[in-house]
N, CA, C and O of each residue as an XYZ file, in Angstrom:
348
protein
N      63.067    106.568     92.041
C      64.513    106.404     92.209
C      64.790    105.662     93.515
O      63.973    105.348     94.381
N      66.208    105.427     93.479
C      66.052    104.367     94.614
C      67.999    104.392     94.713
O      68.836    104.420     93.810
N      68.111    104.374     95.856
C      69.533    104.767     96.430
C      70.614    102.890     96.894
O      70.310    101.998     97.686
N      71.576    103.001     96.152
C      72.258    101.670     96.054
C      73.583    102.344     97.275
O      74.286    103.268     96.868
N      73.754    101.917     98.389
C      74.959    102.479     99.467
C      76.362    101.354     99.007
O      76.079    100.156     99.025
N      77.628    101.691     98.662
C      78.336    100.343     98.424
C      79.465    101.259     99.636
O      79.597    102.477     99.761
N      80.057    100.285    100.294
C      81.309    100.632    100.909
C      82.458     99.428    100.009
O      82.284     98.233     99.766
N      83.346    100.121     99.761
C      84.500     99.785     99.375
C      85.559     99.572    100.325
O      86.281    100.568    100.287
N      86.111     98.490    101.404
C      86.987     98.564    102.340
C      88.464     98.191    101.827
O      89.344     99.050    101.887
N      88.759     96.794    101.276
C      90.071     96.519    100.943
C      90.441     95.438    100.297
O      89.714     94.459    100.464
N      91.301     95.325     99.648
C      91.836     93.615     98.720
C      92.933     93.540     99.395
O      93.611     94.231    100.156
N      92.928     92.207     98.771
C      94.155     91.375     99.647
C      94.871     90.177     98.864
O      94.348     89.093     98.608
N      96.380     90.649     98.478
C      97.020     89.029     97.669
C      96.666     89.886     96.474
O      96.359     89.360     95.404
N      96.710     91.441     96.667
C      96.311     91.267     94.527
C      97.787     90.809     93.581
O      98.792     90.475     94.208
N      97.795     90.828     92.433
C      98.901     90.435     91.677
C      99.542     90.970     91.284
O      99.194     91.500     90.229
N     100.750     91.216     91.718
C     102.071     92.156     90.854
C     101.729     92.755     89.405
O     101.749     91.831     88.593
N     101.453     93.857     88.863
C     101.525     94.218     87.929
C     102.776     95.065     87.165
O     103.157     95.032     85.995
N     103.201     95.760     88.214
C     104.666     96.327     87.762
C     105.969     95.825     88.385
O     106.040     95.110     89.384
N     107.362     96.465     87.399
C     108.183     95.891     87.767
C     108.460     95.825     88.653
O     109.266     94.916     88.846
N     108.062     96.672     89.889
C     108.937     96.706     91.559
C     108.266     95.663     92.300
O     108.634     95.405     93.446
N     106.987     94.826     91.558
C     106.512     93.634     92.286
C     105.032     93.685     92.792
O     104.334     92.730     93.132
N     104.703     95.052     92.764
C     103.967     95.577     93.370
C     102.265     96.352     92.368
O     101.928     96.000     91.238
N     101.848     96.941     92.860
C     100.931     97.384     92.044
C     100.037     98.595     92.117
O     100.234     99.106     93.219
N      99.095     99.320     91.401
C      98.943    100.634     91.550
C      97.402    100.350     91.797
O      96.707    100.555     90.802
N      96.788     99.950     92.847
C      95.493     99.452     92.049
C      94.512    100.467     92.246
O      94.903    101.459     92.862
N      93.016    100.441     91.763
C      91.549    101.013     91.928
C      90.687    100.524     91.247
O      90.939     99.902     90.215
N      89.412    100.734     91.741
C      88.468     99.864     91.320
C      87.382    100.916     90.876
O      87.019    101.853     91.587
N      86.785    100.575     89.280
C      85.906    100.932     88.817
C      84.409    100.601     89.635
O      84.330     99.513     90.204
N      83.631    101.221     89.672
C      82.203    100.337     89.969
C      80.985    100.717     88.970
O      80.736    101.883     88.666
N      80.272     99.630     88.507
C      79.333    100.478     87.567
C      78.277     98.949     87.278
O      78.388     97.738     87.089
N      77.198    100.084     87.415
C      75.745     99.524     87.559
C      74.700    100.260     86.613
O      74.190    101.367     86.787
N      74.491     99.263     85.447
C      73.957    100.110     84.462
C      74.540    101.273     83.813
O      75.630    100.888     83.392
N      74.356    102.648     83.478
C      75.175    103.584     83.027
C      76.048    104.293     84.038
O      76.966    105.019     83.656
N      75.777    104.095     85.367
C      76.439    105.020     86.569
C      77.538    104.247     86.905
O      77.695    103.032     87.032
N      78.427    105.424     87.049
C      79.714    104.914     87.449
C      80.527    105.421     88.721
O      80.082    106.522     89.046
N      81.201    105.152     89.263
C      82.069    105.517     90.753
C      83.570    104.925     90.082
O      83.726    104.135     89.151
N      84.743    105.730     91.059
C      85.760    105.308     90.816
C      86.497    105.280     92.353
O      86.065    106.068     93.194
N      87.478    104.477     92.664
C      87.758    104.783     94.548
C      89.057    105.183     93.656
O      89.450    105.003     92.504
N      89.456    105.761     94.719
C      91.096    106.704     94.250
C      92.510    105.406     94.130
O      92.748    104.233     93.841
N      92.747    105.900     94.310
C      94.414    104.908     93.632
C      95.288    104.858     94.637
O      95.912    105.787     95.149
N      95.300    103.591     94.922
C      96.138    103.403     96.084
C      97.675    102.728     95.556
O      97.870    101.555     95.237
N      98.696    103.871     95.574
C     100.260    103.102     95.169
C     100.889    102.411     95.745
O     100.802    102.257     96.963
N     101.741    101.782     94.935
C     102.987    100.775     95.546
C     102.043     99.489     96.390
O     102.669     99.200     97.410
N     101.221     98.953     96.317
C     100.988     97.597     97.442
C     100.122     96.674     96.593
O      99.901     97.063     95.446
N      99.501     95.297     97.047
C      99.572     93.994     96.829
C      98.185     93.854     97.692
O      97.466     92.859     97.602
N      97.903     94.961     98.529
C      97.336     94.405     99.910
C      96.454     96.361    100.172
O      96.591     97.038    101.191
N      95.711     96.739     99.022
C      95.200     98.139     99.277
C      94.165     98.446    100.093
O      93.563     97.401    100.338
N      93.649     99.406    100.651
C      92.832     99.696    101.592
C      91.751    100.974    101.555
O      91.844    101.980    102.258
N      91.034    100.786    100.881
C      90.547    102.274    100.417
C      89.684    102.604    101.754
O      90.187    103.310    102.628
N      88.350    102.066    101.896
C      87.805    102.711    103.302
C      86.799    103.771    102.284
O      86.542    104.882    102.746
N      86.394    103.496    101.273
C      85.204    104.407    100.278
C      83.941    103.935    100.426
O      83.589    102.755    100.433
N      83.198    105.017    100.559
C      81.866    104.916    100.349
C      80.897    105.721     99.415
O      80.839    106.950     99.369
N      80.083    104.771     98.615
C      79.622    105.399     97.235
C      78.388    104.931     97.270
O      77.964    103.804     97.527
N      77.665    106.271     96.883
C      75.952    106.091     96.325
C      75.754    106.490     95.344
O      76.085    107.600     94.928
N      74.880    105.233     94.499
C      74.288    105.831     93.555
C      72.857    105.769     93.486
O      72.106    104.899     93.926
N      72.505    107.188     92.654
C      70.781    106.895     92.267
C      70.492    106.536     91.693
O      70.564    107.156     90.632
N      69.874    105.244     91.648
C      69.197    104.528     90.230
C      67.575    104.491     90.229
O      66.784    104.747     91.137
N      67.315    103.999     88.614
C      66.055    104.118     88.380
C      65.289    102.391     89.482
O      65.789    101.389     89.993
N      64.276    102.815     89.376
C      63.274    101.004     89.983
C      62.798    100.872     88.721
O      62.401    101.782     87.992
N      62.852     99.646     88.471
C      64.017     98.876     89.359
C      65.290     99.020     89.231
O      65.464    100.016     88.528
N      66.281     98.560     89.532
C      67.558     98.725     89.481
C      68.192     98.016     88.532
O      67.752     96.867     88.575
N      69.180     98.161     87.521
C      69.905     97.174     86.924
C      69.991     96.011     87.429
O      69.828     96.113     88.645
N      70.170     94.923     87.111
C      70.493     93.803     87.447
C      71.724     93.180     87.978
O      71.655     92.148     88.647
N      73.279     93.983     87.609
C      74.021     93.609     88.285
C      75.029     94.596     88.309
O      75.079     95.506     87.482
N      75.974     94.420     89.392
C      76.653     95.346     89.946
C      78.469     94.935     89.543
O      79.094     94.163     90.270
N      79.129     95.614     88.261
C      80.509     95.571     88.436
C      81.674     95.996     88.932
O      81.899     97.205     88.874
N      82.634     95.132     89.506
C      83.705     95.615     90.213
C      84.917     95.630     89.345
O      85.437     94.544     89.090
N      85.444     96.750     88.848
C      86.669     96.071     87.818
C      87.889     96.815     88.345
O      88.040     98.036     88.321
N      88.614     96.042     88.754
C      90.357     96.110     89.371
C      90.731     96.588     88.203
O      90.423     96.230     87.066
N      91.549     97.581     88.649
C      92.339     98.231     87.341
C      94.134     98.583     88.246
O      94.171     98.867     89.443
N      95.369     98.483     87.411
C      96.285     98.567     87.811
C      96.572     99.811     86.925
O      96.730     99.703     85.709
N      96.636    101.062     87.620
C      97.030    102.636     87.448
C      98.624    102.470     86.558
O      99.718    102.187     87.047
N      98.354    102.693     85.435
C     100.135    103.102     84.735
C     100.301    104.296     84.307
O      99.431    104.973     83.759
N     101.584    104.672     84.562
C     102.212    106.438     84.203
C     101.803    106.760     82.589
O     101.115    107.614     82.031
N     102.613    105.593     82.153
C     102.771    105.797     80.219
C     102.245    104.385     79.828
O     102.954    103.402     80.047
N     100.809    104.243     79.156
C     100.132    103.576     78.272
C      98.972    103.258     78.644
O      98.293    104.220     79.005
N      98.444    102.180     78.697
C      96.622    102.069     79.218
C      96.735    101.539     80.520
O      97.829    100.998     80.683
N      96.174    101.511     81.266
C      95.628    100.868     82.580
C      95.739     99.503     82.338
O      95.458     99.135     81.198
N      96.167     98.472     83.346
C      96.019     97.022     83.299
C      94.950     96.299     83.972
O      95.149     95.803     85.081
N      93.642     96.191     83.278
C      92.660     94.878     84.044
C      93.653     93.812     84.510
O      94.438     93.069     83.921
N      93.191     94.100     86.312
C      93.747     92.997     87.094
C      92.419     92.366     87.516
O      92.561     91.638     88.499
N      91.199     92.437     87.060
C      89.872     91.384     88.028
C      88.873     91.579     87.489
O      89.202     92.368     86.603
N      87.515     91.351     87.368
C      86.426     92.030     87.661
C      85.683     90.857     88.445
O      86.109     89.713     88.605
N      84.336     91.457     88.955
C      83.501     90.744     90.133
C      81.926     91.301     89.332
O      81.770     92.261     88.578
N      81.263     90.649     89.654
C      79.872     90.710     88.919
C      78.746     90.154     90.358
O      78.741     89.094     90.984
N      78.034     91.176     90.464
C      77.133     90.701     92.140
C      76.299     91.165     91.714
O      76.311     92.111     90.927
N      75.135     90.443     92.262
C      73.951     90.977     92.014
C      73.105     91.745     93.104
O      72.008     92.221     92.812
């Protein structure tokens, strides 16, 4: 096994998803079957989480690492605002 450290600090300029202009965002992370979630930061454009996440994976490690922006809604599904793919 073998330990992957990710810090999650902040976005910037994300895109209005709801009506007040603004947006609910958080970011999925997932590498192979393991998954992390950073908490939900409301109302802003410009979020700041400050998370730090480990996971244990097998060696070798999956091959790549996803970031998927999600915009948090009260009533219906979540809105994909991004994803990022790193290796």
């Amino acid at each position: 096994m073998s330990t992957l450290s990710i810090d999650l600090l902040e976005g910037r300029d994300l895109v209005a998803m709801d009506r007040n202009g603004l947006s609910d965002p958080y970011v999925v992370i997932d590498i192979g079957e393991h998954k992390k979630r950073s908490k939900i930061i409301y109302k802003t454009l410009d979020p700041v989480w400050n998370e730090s996440f480990e996971l244990a994976l097998p060696c070798p490690p999956p091959p790549l690492v996803h970031f998927r922006l999600w915009d948090k809604d009260k009533v219906g599904k979540d809105d994909r605002m991004g994803i990022v793919r790193a290796h």
